[in-house]
C-alpha positions as CSV (number, residue, x, y, z in Angstrom):
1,X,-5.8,5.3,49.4
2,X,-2.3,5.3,47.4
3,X,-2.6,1.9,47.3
4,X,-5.7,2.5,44.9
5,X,-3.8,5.3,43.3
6,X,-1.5,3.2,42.2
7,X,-3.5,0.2,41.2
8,X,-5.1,3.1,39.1
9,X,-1.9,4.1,37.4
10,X,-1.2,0.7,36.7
11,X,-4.4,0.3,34.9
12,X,-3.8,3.3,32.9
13,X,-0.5,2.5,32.2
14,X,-1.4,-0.7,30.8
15,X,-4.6,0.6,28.8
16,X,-2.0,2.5,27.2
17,X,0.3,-0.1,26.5
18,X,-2.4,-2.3,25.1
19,X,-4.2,0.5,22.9
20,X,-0.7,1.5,21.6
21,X,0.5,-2.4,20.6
22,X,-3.4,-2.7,19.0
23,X,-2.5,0.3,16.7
24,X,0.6,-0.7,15.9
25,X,-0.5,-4.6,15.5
26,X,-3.6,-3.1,13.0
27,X,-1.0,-1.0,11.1
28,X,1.4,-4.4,10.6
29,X,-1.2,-6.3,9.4
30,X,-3.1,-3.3,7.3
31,X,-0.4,-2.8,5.5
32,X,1.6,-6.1,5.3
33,X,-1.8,-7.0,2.1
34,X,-1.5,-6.2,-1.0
35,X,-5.3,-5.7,-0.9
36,X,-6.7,-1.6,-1.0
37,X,-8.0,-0.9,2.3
38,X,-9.9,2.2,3.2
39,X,-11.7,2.9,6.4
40,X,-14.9,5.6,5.4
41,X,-16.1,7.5,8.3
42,X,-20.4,7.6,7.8
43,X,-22.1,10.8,8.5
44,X,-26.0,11.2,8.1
45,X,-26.3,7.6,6.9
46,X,-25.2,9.0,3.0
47,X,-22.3,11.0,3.6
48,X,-19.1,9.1,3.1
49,X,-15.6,10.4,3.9
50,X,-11.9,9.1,3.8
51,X,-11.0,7.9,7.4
52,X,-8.0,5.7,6.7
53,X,-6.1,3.8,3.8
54,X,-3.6,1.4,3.8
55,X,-0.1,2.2,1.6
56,X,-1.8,0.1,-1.3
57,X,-4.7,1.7,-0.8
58,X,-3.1,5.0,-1.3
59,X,-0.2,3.9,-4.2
60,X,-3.1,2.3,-6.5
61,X,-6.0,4.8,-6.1
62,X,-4.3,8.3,-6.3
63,X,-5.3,9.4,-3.0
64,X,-3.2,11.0,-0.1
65,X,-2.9,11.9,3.0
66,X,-4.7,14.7,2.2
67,X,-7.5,13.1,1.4
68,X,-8.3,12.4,4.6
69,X,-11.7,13.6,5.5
70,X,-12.7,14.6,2.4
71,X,-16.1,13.0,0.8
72,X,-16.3,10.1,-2.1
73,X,-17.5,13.2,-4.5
74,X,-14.4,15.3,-3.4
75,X,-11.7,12.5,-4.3
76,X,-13.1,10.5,-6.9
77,X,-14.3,11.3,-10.7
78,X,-18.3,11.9,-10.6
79,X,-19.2,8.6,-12.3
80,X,-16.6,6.7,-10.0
81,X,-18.1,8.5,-6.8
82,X,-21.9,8.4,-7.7
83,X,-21.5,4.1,-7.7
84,X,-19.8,3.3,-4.7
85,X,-22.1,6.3,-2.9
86,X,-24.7,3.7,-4.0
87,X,-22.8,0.8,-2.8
88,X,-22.0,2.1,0.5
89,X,-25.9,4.0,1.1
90,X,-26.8,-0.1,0.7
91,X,-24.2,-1.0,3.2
92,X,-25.7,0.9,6.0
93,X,-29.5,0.7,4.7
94,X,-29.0,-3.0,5.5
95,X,-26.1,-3.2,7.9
96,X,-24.4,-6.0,6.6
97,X,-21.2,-6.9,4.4
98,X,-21.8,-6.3,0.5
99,X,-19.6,-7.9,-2.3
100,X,-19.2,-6.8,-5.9
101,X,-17.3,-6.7,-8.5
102,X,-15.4,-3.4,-9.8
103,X,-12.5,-2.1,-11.5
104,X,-9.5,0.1,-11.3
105,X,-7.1,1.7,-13.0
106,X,-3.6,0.8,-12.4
107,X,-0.5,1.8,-14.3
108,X,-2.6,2.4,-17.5
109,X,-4.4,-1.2,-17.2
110,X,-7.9,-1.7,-16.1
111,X,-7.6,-4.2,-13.6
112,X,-11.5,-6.0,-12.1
113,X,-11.5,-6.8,-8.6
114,X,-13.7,-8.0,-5.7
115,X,-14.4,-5.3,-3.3
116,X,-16.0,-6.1,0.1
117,X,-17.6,-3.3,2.3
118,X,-17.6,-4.3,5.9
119,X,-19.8,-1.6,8.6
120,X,-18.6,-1.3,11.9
121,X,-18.8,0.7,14.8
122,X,-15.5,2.4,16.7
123,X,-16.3,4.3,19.8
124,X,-19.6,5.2,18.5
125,X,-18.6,6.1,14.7
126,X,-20.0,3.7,11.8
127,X,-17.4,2.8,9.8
128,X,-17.1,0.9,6.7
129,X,-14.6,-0.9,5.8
130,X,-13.2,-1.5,2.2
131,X,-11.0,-3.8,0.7
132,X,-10.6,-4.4,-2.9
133,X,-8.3,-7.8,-3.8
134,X,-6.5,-7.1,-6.8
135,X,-6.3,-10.7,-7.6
């Protein structure tokens, strides 16, 4: 029976080890681009909120850490919010990657980019993904 106990332990342990080098892996690599990456958490199929963003994400779109959580409508300026709520309602309507072309403002300068939404599912939440190449 300890031997099972152990093996147990073990397990655990390195479930652990694993999930903890997968977050900090993610976090490398999320924030090594230069790209704008949010994760939106998807509520209700239409309600869109602030999950995660990258350092870019959060240096070129005026957002914070505070942000977190909150809705598109609750961060954004109304015209800004009411097109990407209509970008992302298509995202899960069809449940596949969507590609467009938008702009931002940074530093004073418009700047057009290619944004990609991504859905996903982590431990039974949708997701979208969002990058925006500033290229």
């Amino acid at each position: 029976m300890s031997q099972i106990k152990q093996q147990l332990h073990v397990d655990v342990q390195d479930k652990e080890c694993s999930d903890k080098m997968e977050n900090i892996i993610n976090e490398i690599i999320l924030n090594a681009v230069d790209d704008l990456v949010y994760l939106m958490k998807v509520d209700n199929g239409t309600v869109f909120s602030y999950f995660y963003a990258n350092k870019a994400g959060y240096k070129h779109a005026n957002i914070s850490h505070s942000s977190l959580g909150l809705t598109l409508q609750e961060v954004l300026s109304s015209s800004l919010a009411e097109l990407l709520q209509e970008k992302y309602e298509m995202v899960v309507q069809n449940n596949v990657p969507l590609t467009f072309q938008d702009a931002i403002q940074i530093n004073d300068e418009e700047i057009i980019g290619e944004s990609i939404l991504t859905p996903f599912v982590l431990q039974g939440t949708l997701l979208i993904k969002s990058e925006k190449s500033l290229d």
